[in-house]
C-alpha positions in Angstrom: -4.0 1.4 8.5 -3.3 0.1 5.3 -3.9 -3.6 3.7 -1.2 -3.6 1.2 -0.5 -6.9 -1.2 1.5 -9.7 0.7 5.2 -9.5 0.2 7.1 -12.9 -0.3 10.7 -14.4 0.3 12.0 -17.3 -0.1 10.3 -20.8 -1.2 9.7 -24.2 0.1 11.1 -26.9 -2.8 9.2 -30.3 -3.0 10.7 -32.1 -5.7 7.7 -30.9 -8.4 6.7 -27.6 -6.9 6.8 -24.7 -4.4 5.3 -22.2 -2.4 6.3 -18.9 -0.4 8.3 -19.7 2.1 7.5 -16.4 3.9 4.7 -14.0 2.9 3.1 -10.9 5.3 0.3 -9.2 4.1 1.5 -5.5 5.1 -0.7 -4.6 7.5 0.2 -2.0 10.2 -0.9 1.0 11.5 0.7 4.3 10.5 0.3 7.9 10.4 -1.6 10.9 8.3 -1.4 14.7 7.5 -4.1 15.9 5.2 -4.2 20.0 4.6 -6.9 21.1 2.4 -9.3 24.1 1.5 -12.1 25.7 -0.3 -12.0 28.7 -2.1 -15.9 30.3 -2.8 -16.6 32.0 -6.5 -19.3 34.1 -5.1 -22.1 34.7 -5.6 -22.1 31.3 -7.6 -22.4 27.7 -5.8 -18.8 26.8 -7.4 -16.1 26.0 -5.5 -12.5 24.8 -5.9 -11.3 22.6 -3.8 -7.5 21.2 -3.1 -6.1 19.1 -0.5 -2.4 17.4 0.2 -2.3 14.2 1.8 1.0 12.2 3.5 1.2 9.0 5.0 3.6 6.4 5.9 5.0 3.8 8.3 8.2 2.5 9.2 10.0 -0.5 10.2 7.1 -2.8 9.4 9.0 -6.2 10.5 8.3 -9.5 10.2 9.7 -12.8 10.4 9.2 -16.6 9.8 11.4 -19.9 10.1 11.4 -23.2 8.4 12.7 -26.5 9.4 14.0 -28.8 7.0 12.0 -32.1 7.5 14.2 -34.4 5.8 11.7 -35.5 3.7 11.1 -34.3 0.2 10.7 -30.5 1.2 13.5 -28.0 1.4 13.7 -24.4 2.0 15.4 -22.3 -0.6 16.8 -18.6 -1.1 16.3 -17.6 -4.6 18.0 -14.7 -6.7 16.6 -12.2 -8.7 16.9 -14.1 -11.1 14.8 -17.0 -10.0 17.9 -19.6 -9.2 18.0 -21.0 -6.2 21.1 -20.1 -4.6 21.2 -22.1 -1.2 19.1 -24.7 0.4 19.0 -26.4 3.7 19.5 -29.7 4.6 17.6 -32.5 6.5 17.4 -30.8 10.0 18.3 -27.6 9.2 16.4 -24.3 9.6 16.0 -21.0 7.3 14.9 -18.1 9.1 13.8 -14.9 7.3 13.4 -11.6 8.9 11.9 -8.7 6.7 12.1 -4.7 7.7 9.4 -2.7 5.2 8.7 1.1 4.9 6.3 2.9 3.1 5.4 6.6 2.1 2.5 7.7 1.0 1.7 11.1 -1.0 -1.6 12.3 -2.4 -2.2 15.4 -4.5 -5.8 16.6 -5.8 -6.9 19.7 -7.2 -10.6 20.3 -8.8 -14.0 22.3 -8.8 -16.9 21.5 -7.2 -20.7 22.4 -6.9 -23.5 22.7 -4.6 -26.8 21.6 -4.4 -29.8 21.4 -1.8 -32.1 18.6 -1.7 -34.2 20.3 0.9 -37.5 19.0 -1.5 -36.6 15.4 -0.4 -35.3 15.6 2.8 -31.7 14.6 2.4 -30.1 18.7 3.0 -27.2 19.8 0.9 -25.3 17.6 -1.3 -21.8 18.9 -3.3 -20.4 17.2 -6.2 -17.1 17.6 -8.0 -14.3 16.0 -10.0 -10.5 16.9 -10.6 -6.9 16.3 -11.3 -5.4 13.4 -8.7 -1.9 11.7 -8.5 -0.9 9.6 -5.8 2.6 7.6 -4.9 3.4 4.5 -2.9 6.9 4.2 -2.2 7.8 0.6 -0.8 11.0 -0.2 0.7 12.0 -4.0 1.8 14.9 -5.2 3.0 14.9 -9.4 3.4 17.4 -11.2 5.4 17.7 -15.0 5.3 20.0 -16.8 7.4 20.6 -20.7 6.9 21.7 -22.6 10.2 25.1 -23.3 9.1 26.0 -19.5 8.9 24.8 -19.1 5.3 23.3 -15.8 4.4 21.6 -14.5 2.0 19.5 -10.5 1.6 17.0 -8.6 -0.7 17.2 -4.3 -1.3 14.0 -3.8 -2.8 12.4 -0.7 -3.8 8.8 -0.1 -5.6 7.5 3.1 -6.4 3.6 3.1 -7.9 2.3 5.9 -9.2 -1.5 6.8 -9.8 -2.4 9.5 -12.3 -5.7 10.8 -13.1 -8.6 11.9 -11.9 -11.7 11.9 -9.1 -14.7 12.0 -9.3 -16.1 12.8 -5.4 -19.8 13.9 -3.7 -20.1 14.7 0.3 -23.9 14.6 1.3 -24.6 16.9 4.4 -27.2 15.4 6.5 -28.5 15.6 10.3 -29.3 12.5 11.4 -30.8 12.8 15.0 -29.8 16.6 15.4 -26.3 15.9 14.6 -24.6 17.2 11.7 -23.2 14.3 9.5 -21.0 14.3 6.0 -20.8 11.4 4.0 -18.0 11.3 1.5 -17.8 9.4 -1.4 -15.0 8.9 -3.9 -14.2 7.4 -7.2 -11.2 7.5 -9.4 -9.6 6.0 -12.3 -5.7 6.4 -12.9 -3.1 5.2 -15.2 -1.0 3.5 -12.8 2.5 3.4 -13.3 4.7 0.7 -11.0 8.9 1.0 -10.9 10.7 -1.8 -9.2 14.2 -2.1 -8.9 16.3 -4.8 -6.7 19.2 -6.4 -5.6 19.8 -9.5 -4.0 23.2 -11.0 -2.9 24.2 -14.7 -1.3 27.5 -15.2 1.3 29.0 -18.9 2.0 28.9 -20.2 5.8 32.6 -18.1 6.0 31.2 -14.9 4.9 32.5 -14.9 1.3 29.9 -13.0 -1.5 28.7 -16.5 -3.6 26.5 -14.2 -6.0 24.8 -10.3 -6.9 22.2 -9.8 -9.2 20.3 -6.7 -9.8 17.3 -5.8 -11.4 14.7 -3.4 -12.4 11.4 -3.4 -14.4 8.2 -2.1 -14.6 4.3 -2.4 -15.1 1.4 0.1 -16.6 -2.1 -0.2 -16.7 -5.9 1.5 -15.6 -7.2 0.6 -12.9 -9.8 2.4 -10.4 -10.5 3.7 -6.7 -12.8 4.1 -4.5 -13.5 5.3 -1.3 -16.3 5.9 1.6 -15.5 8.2 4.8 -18.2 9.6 7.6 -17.9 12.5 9.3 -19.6 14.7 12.4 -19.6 18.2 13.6 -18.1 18.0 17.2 -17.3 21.5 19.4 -14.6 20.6 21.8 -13.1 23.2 24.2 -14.4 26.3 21.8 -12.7 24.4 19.0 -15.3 22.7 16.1 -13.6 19.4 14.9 -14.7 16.6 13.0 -13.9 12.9 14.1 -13.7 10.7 10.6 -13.8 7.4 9.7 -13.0 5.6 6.1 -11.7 3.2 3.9 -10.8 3.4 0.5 -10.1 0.4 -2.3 -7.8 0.1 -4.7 -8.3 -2.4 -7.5 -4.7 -2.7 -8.4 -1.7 -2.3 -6.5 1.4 -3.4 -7.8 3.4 -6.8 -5.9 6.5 -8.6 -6.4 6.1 -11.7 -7.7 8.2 -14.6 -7.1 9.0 -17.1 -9.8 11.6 -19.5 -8.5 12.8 -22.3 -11.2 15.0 -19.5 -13.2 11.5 -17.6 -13.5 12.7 -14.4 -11.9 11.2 -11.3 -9.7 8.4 -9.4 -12.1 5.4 -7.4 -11.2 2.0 -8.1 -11.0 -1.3 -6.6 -9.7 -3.5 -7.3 -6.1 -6.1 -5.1 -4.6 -5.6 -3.3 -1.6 -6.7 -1.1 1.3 -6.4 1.7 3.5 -8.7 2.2 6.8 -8.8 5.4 8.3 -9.4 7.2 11.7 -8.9 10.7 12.0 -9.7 14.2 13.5 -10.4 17.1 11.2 -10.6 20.7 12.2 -11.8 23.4 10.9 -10.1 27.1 10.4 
């Protein structure tokens, strides 16, 4: 389940300022294949270790309304480009209704070690660190609809890439007979965040008012981290693992909204990623 940065549409004008008219924080639950391996160098402790990870939900929907008070507040739909483009009048509503999907994909490839630690009671521990790249592809599609038939729609798509590497230790314990693994990761990546929208307005009769496009883009490091516990379980003859985990990222790129002739740009929020899972073993 991940806890992505909010997404936000539309804004709420009150003569000096605004604020989101809509925002959801991007939090549903999804699903996750992970396939990964060991190979041995014997009669050394080294090991290389790879695994392939993908995730991703769809039709993550949401939707708000605002009422026009008739006061000094209005709602607005703003372009790309920051201009607002309709607004309502006293009485009237602005509903927005957003459909998200995202796709995760997670690549790591590096060597590990082992080590016991026997002498002070905590068993075996191994430690590695490798080559990691991950992607987040985000794809929204806003639809605001005025009460007097007005319409207006954002096609957005964000790809954010992490490249770099980890750094990650699994401690094998038994607490209380049972065989336990504590994982833990760190990583630091260039990250790399593409956006590219488009955003169009119809009149109450269906004719196109305005299209505007637009793409940029944002770099900078940032770092991960990440904690998961795992347990040896034998289920019909089968020896499988239950997990659970959550990992942090310190930046994640969002769209930023800047009505006032401002524009959509990028910007940075942390985010997060529980996860609940069985592993097994071959």
């Amino acid at each position: 389940m991940p806890v992505l940065p909010e997404y936000k549409a539309g804004s709420i004008l009150d003569g000096v300022s605004s604020t989101d008219l809509f925002s959801d924080d991007q939090t549903d639950a999804g699903a996750q294949l992970t396939l990964g391996g060991f190979y041995h160098f014997a009669p050394t402790r080294t090991m290389i270790e790879s695994d392939l990870q993908i995730a991703g939900i769809g039709s993550m929907g949401s939707s708000g309304t605002f009422t026009d008070p008739g006061a000094a507040s209005e709602g607005s739909f703003d372009s790309l480009s920051g201009s607002s483009l309709g607004v309502t009048g006293a009485g009237e509503t602005l509903s927005m209704n957003v459909d998200s999907d995202i796709f995760h994909l997670h690549k790591y490839v590096g060597l590990r070690d082992r080590f016991s630690l026997d002498w002070i009671g905590l068993g075996d521990i191994t430690i590695g660190c490798g080559f990691s790249w991950m992607l987040f592809d985000q794809d929204f599609q806003s639809d605001a609809r005025f009460g007097d038939g007005r319409r207006g729609q954002y096609l957005e798509d964000l790809d954010t890439n992490y490249l770099g590497g980890e750094f990650r230790g699994t401690l094998r314990q038994s607490i209380f007979g049972q065989i336990c693994y504590l994982d833990a990761r760190y990583g630091i990546y260039e990250m790399d965040a593409d956006y590219y929208g488009t955003s169009t307005y119809h009149n109450a009769v269906g004719a196109l008012m305005d299209r505007s496009q637009l793409s940029t883009s944002l770099k900078q490091t940032t770092t991960t981290a990440e904690l998961a516990l795992r347990t040896d379980v034998c289920v019909g003859g089968w020896l499988v693992r239950p997990m659970i985990g959550v990992k942090y990222f310190d930046d994640m790129a969002q769209i930023e909204r800047s009505p006032g002739g401002v524009g959509t740009s990028l910007t940075t929020d942390n985010a997060y990623i529980f996860n609940g899972s069985i592993e097994f073993s071959f």
